[in-house]
C-alpha positions as CSV (number, residue, x, y, z in Angstrom):
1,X,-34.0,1.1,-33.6
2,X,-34.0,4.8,-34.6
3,X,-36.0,7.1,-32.5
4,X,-36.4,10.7,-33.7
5,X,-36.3,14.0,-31.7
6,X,-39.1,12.8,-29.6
7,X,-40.4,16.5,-28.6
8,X,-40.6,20.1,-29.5
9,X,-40.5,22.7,-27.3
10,X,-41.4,26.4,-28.7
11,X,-40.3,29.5,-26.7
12,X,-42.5,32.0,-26.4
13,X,-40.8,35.9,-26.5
14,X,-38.5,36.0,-23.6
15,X,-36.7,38.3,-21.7
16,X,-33.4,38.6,-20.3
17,X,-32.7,38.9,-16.2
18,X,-30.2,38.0,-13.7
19,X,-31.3,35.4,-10.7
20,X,-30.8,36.8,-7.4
21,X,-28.7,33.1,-7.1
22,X,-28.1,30.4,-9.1
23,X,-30.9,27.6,-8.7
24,X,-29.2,24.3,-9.4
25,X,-32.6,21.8,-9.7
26,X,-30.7,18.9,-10.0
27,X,-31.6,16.1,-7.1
28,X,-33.3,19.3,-5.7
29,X,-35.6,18.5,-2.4
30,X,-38.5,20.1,-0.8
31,X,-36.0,21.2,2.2
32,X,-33.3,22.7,-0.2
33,X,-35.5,24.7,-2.3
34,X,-37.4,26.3,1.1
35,X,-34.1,27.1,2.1
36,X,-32.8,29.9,-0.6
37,X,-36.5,30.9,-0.8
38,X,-37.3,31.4,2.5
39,X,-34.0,33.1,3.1
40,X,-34.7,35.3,0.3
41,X,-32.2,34.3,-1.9
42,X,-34.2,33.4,-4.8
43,X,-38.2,33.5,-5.9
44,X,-40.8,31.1,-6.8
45,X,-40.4,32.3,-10.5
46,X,-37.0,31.7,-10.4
47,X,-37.3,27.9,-9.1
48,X,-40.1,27.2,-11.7
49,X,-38.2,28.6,-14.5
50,X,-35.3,26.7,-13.7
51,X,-37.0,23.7,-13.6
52,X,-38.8,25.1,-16.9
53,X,-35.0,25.3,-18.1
54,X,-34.2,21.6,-17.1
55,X,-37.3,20.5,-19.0
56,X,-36.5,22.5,-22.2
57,X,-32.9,21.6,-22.4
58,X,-33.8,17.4,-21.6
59,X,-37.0,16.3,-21.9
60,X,-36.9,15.6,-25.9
61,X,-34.0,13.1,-24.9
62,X,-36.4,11.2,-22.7
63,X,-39.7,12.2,-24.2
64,X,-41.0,12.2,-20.3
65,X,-43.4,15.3,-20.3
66,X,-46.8,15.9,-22.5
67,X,-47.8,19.1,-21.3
68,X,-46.4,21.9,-19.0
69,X,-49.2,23.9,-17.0
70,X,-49.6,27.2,-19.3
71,X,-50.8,28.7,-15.4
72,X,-47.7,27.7,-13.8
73,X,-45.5,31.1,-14.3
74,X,-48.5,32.7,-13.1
75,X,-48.8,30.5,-9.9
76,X,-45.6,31.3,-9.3
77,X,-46.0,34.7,-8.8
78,X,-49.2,34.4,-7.1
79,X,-46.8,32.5,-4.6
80,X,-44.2,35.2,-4.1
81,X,-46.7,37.6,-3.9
82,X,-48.0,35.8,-0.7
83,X,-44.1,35.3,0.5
84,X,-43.9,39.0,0.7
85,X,-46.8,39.5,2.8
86,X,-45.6,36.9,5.2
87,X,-48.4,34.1,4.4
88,X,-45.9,31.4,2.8
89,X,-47.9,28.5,4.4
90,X,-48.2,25.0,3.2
91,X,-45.5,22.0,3.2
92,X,-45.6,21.8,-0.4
93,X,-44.6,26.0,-0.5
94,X,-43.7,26.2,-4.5
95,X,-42.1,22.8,-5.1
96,X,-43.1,21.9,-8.5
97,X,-44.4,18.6,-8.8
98,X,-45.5,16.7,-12.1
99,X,-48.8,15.1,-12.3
100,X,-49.0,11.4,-14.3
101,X,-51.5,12.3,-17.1
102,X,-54.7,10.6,-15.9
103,X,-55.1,12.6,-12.6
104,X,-57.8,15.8,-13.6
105,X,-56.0,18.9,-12.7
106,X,-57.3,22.2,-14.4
107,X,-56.5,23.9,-17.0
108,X,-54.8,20.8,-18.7
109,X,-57.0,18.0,-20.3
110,X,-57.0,14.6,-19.0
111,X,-55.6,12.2,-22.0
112,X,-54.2,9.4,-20.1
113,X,-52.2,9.4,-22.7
114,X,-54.5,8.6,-25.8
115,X,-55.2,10.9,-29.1
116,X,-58.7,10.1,-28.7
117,X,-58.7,12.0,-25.3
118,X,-57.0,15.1,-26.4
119,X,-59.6,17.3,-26.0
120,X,-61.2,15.7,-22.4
121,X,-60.7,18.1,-19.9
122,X,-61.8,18.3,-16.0
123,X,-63.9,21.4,-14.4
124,X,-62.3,20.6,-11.4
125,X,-59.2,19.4,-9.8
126,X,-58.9,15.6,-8.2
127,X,-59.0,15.1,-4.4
128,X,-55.6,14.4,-4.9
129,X,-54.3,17.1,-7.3
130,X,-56.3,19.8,-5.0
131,X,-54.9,18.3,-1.7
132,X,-51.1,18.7,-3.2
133,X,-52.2,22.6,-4.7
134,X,-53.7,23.6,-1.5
135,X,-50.3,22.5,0.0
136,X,-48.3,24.9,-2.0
137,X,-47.3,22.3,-4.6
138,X,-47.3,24.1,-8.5
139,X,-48.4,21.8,-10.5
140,X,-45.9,21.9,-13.4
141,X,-47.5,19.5,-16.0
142,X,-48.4,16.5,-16.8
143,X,-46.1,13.6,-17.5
144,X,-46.3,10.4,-20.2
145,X,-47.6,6.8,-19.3
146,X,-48.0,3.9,-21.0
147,X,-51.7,4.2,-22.8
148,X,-54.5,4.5,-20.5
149,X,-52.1,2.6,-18.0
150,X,-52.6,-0.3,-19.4
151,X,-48.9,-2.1,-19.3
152,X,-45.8,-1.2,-18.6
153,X,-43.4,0.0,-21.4
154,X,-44.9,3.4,-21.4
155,X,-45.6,4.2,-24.7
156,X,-49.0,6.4,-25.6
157,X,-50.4,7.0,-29.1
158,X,-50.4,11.2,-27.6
159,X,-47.0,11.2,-25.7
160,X,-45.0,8.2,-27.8
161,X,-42.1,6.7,-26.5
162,X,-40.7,7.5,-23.0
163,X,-37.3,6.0,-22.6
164,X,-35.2,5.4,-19.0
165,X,-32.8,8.2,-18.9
166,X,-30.2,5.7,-17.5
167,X,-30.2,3.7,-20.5
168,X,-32.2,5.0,-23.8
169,X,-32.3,1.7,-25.1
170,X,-34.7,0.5,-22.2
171,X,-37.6,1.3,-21.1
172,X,-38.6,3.7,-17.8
173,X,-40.6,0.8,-16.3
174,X,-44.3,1.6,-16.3
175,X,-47.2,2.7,-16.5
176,X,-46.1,5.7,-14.8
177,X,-43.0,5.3,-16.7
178,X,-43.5,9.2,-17.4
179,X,-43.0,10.8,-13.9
180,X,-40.1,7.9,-13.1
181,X,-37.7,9.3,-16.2
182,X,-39.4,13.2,-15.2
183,X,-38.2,12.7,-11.5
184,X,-35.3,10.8,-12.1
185,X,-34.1,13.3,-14.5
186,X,-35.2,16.0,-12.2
187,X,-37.6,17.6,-13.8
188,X,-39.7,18.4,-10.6
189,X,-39.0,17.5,-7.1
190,X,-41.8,14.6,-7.2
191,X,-44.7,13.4,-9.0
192,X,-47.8,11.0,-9.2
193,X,-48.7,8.2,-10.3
194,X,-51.4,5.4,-10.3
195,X,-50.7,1.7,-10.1
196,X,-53.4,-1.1,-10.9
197,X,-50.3,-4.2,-11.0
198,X,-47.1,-2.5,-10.7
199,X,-47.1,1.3,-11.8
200,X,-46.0,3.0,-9.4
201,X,-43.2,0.6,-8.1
202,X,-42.4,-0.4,-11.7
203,X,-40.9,3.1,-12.5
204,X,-39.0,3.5,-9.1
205,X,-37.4,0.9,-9.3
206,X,-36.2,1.3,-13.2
207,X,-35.1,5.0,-12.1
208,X,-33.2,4.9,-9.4
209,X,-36.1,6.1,-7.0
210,X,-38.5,6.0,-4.2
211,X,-42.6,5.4,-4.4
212,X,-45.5,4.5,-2.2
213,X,-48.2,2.0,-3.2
214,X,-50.8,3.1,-0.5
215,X,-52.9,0.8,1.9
216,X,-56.3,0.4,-0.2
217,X,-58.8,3.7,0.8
218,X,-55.9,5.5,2.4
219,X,-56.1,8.1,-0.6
220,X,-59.4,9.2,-2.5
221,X,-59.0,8.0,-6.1
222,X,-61.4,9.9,-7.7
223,X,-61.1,12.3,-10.2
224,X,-58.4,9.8,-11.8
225,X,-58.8,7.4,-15.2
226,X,-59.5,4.0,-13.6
227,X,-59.6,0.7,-14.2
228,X,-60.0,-1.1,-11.5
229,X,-62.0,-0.8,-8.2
230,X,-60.5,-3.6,-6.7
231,X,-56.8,-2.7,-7.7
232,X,-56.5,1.4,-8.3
233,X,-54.2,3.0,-6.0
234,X,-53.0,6.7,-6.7
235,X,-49.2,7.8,-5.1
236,X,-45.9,9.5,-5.5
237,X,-42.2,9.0,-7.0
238,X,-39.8,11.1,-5.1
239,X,-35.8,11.1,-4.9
240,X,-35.8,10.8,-1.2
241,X,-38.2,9.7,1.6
242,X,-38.7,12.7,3.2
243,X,-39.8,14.4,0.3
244,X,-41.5,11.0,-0.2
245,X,-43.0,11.0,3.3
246,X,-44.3,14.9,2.9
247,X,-46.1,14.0,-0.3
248,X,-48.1,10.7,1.1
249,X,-48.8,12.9,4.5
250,X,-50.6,15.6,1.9
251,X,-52.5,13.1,-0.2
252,X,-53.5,10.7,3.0
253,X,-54.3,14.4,4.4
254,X,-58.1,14.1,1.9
255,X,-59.5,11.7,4.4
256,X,-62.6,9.7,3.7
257,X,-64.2,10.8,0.3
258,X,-67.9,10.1,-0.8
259,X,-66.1,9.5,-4.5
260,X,-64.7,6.8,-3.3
261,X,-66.2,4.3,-1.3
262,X,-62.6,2.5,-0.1
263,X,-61.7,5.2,1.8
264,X,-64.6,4.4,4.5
265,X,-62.0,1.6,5.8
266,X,-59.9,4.1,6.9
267,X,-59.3,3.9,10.6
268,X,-59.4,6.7,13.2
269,X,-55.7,5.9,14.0
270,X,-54.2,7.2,10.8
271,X,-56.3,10.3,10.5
272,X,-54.2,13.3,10.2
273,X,-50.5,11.0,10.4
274,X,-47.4,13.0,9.5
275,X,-45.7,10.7,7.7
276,X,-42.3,12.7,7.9
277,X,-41.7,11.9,12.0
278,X,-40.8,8.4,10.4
279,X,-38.1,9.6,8.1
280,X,-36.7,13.0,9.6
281,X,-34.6,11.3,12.9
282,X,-30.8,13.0,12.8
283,X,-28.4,9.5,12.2
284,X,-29.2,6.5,10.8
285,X,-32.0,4.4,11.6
286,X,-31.9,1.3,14.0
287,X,-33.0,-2.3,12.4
288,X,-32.2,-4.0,15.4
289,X,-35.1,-6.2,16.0
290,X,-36.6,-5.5,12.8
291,X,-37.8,-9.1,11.1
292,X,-38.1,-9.3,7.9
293,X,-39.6,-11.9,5.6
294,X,-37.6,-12.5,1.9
295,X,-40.1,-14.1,-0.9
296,X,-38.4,-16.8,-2.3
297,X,-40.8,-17.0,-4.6
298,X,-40.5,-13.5,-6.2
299,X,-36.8,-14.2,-7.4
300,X,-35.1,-16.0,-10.5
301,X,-32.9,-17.7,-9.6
302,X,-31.9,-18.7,-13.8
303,X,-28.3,-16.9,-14.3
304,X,-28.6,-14.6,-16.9
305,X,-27.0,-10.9,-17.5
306,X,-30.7,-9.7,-16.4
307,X,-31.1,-11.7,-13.2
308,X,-27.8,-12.0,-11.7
309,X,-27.5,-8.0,-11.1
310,X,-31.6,-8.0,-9.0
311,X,-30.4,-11.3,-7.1
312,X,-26.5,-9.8,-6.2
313,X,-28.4,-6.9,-5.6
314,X,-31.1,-7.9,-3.2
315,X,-28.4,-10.8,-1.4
316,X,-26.7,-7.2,-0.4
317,X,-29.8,-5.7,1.0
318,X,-29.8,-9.0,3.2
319,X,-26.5,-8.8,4.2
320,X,-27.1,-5.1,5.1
321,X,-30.3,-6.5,7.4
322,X,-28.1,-9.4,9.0
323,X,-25.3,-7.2,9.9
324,X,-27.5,-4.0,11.5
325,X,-29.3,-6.4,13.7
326,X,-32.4,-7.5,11.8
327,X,-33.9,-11.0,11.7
328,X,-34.3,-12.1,8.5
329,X,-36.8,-14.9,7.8
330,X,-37.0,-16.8,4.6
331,X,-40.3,-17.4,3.2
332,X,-40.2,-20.5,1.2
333,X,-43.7,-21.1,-0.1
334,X,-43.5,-20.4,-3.8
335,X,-47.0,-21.9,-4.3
336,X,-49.0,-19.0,-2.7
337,X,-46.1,-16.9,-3.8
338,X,-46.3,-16.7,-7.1
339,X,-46.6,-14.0,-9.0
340,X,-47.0,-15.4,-12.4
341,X,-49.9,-17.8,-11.1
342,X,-51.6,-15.1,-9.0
343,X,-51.7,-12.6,-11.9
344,X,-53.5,-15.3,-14.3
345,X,-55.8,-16.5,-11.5
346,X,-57.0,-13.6,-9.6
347,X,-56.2,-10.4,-12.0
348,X,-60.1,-8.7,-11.7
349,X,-59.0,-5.2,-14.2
350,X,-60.1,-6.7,-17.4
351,X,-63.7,-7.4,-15.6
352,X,-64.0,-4.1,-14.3
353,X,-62.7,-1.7,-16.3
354,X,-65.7,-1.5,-18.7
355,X,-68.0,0.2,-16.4
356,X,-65.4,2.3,-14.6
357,X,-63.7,3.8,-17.9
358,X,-67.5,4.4,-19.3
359,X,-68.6,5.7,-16.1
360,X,-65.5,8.4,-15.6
361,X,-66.2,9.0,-19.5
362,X,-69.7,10.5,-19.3
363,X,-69.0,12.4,-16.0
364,X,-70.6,15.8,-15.9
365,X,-66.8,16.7,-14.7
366,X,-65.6,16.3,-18.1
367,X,-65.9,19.4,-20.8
368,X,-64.5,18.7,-24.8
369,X,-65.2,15.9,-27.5
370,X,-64.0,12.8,-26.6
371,X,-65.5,8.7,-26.2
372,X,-68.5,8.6,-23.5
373,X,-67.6,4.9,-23.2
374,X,-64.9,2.5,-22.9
375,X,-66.7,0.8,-25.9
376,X,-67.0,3.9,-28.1
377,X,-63.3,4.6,-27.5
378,X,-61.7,1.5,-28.4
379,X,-63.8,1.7,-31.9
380,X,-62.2,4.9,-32.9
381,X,-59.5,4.0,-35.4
382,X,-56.4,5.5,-35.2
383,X,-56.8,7.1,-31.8
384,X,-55.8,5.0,-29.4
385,X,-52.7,2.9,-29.3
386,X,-52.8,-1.1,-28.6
387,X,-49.6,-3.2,-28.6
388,X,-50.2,-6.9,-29.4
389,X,-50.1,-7.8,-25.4
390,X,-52.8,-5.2,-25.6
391,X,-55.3,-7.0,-28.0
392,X,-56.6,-9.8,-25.6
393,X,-57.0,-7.7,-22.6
394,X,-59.1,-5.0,-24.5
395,X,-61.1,-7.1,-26.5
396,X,-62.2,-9.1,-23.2
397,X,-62.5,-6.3,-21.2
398,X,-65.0,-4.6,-24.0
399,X,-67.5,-7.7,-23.9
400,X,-66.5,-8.4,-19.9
401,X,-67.6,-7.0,-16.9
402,X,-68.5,-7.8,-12.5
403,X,-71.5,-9.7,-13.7
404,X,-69.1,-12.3,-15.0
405,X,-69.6,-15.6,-13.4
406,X,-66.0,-15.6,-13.5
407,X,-65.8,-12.5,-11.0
408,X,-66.9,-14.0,-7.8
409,X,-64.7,-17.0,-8.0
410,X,-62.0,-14.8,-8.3
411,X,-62.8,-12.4,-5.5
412,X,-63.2,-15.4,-3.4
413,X,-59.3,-16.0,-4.4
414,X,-57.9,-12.8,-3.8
415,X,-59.9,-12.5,-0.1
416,X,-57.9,-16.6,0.5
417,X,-54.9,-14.7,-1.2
418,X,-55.2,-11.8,1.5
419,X,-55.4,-14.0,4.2
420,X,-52.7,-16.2,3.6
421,X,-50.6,-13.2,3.3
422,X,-51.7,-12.0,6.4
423,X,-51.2,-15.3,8.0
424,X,-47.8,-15.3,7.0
425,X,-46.5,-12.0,8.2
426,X,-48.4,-12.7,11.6
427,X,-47.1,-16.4,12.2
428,X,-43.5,-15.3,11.6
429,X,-44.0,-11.9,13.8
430,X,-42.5,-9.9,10.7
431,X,-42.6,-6.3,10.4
432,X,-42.3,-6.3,6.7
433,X,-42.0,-8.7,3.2
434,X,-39.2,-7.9,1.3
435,X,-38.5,-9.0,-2.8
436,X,-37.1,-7.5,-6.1
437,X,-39.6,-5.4,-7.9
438,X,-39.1,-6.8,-11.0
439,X,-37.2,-10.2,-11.1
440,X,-34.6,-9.0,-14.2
441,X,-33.8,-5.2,-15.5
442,X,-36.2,-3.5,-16.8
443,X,-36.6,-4.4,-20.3
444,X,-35.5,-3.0,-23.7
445,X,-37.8,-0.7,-26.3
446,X,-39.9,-2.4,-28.6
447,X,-40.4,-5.5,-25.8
448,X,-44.1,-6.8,-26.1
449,X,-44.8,-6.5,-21.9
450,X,-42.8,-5.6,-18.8
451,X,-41.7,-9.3,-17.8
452,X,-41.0,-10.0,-14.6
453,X,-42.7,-7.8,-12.0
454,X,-44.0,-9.0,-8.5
455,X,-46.4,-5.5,-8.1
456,X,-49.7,-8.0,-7.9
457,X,-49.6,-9.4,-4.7
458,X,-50.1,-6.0,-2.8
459,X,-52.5,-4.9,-6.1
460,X,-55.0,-7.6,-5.0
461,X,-54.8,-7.4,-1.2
462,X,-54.4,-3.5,-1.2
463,X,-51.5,-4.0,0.8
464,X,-48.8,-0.5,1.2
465,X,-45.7,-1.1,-0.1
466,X,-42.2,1.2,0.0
467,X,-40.0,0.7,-3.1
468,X,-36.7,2.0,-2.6
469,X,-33.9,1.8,-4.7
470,X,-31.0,-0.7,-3.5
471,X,-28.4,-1.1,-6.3
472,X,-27.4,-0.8,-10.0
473,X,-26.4,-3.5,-12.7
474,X,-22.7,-3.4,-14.2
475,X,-22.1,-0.2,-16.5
476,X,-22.9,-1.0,-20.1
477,X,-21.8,1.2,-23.1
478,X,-25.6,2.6,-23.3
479,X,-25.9,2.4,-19.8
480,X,-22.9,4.3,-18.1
481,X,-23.5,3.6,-14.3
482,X,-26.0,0.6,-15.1
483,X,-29.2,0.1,-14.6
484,X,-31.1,1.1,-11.5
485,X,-32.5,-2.1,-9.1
486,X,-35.5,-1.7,-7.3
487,X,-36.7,-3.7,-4.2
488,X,-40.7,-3.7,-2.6
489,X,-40.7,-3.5,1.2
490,X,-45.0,-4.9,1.8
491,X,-46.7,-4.3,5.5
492,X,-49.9,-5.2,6.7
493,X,-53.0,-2.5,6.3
494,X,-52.5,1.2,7.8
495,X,-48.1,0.6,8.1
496,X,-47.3,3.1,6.0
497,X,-45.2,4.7,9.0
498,X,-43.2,1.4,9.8
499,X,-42.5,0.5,6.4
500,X,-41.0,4.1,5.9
501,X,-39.1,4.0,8.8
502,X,-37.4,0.6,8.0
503,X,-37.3,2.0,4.4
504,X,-35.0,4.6,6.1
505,X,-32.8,2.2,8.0
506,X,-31.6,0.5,4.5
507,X,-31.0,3.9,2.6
508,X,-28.6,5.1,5.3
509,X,-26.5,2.4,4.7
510,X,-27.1,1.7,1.3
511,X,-27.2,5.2,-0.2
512,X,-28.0,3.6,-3.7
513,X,-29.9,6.5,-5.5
514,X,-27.8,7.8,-7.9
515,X,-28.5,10.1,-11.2
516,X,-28.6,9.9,-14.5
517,X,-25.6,10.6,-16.7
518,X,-26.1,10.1,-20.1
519,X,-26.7,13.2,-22.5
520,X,-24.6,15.5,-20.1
521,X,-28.0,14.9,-17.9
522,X,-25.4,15.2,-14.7
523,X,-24.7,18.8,-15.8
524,X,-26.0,22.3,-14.5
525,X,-28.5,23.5,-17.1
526,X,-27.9,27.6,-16.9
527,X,-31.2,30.2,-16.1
528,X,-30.3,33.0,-18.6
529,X,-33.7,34.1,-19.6
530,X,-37.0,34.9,-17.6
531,X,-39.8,33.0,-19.6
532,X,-42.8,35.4,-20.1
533,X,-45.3,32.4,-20.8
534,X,-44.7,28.8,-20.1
535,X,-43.2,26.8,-22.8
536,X,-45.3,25.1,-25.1
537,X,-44.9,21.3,-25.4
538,X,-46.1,19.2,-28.4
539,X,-45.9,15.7,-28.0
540,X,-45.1,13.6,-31.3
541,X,-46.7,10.6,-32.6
542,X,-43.4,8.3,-32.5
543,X,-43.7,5.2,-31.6
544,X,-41.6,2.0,-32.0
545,X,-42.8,0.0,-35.1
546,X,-43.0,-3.2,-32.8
547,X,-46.2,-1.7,-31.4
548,X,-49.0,-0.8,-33.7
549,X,-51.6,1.9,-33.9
550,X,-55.4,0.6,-34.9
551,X,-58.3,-0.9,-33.1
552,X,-58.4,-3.9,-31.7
């Protein structure tokens, strides 16, 4: 399939300087950017701009950003400004960050990815966008996601194609398949991302990188395109856990929100939790004693070229657990554990995402034309992109909603769902559930869906998961080191801490997170100009023929 330059980036005038040091961005962490600019050795100016640089000389091979943040230069400075007089406070102090395009963040519009919502754009920040500025964070941009979130091949009718920078022929995973290839490619230190099934796992695991699915009503939601009440979950994608860690102790760090009425079942024990005391330890992390339970029914066991790499991959990670000490237990019912059969019994979006896309739609939040309905949207031809998975779930969702008869019965299944789950960690004293994200590599562009995911068992009990990365397929001719393996480490309610922690006692054995190399993207990318405006980005419209622009 031939893909066109998927981006173009204009330069505004520019001018030429000389960096106080050379800012390599690549892999870069919160810790080793503080270090130079605390020490003096560089600016804030100069760390955005050389992430600016990164983004200019790679994104239109991985089409992974719609929009930088025209105020970001000027945030910068803003930033030295308050360096110089001593007041650099915050743990987020200049780290650029990306934001998946569906949190509200001002002065960029909201899209979620769809030409109909070009023009929609917040008054005010998100609980979650304002928790991560007041922390320091500059908010870089916004990144690409598959179309309103909807699926996971991460393709938009605004943003187009985003491909996996580890292999251009496949997809980044998805929906936040936009911040996974931004991240992975380093493009910012971290970024967001929602997940309703599997999108914020799904694109960690595809790239090579670390996320957090939250414990349901740990972290405000509002302000964010949603779609479902029952299965929303905002989060990060980060190289590393502690930059992992710092971002979920800044976004847990909103607390209960009227917005959002989840975040009343927060308990008293995880108010104000640094997250990082579970990752920062000098050495590696103990799993002695650590019992683990492996979900045989999340695997494929068929041999194929796109199973055999996520099943040698995971047997390793139990090896690993075997050998430092940890009990591993296997969990053998494949009748509750099933992820195919959960998803087409319990999945509640396409019942409730009427009312809570209309309702974010004609907020008093929202300034520019766009839709004021979920309805009214999907009628606009030619604004919106559907792929034929697509066609089903919208046209139910348009005529469905929690006054279904069909809604009840399902929430009863989820809440026997939930218990079991809970039953089964508890009767096997396990600190964790372990499985593959996604039971094969992530699949090609142009596929119809993202096949093989497990992301809906903790979607419907609002369990916190921890993906990490644990491995890599054999090297292909369009994939030079493979294809990044991801695995989902689930806890009970409020574990976020544990999970972390035995999170960090795999990685510092298994050290699996490598970066990309294809394009030259393993290569320095030189600072030579200071930019005197942000680079403008404009998104094209290119998009694989297998998936179709129209209404429904």
């Amino acid at each position: 399939m031939h893909f066109a330059r998927l981006l173009s980036l204009s330069l505004l005038p520019a001018i030429a300087y000389t960096q106080q040091a050379p800012i390599d961005v690549r892999e870069a962490t919160i810790s080793s950017l503080h270090g130079p600019l605390y020490s003096g050795l560089t600016t804030c100016r100069e760390i955005v701009s050389a992430f600016i640089a990164r983004v200019e000389r790679f994104n239109p091979d991985v089409n992974a950003i719609i929009t930088l943040n025209p105020e970001a230069l000027d945030i910068a400075n803003s930033l030295d400004e308050a360096l110089s007089q001593g007041n650099a406070t915050g743990p987020l102090f200049c780290i650029p960050i990306l934001l998946k395009d569906n949190y509200d963040a001002v002065p960029m519009p909201t899209t979620g990815g769809c030409l109909a919502l070009n023009g929609s754009t917040p008054t005010h920040d998100s609980p979650a966008a304002l928790a991560l500025r007041r922390a320091g964070a500059v908010i870089l941009g916004k990144s690409n996601l598959h179309e309103l979130a909807l699926e996971g091949i991460s393709v938009s009718s605004l943003g187009g194609q985003t491909l996996n920078p580890y292999d251009h022929s496949r997809t980044p995973g998805g929906s936040s398949g936009g911040t996974g290839a931004a991240v992975a490619s380093s493009f910012a230190v971290f970024g967001t991302g929602t997940d309703t099934v599997n999108s914020l796992r799904s694109p960690a695991s595809a790239n090579s990188l670390f996320s957090f699915r939250p414990t349901r009503g740990l972290i405000s939601r509002a302000g964010v395109i949603p779609i479902s009440y029952t299965q929303d979950t905002v989060g990060a994608i980060a190289r590393c856990l502690a930059d992992l860690a710092t971002a979920l102790t800044v976004m847990a760090g909103i607390g209960y929100d009227a917005a959002d009425n989840a975040t009343s079942a927060q308990p008293p024990t995880v108010a104000g939790t640094d997250y990082t005391t579970y990752v920062t330890p000098a050495g590696t992390t103990s799993l002695v004693g650590t019992r683990v339970g492996v979900l045989e029914g999340f695997f494929n066991r068929t041999s194929t070229n796109e199973t055999d790499p996520v099943n040698e991959a995971m047997n390793n990670v139990v090896s690993v657990l075997r050998a430092q000490g940890a009990t591993v237990v296997t969990i053998t019912d494949t009748a509750t554990y099933n992820a195919t059969a959960i998803s087409a019994q319990m999945d509640v979006q396409q019942l409730e995402y009427r009312e809570l896309l209309s309702g974010y739609l004609s907020s008093p939040n929202l300034t520019g034309a766009r839709p004021q309905t979920m309805p009214e949207l999907y009628s606009t031809p030619d604004e919106f992109l559907v792929i034929p998975a697509q066609y089903s779930y919208v046209e139910t969702a348009v005529r469905s909603s929690t006054s279904n008869s069909s809604y009840s019965s399902k929430q009863t299944l989820i809440a026997n769902l939930t218990r079991a789950l809970y039953a089964t960690i508890v009767s096997n004293n396990l600190d964790c559930l372990v499985y593959p994200e996604q039971k094969n590599l992530v699949v090609p562009v142009g596929s119809a869906s993202q096949s093989g995911r497990n992301g809906i068992l903790a979607a419907l009990t609002g369990s916190p998961v921890i993906t990490m990365p644990i491995g890599f397929s054999p090297s292909t001719a369009s994939a030079p080191i493979g294809i990044p393996i991801g695995m989902e480490i689930l806890g009970l309610p409020w574990t976020e801490g544990p999970l972390l922690r035995i999170a960090k006692g795999i990685d510092d054995r298994l050290h699996a997170r490598k970066m990309p190399v294809t394009n030259g993207m393993n290569e320095t990318v030189e600072v030579t100009a200071a930019y005197t405006q942000v680079p403008r980005i404009t998104p094209l419209r290119n998009i694989p023929s297998a998936y179709p622009l129209g209404v429904y």
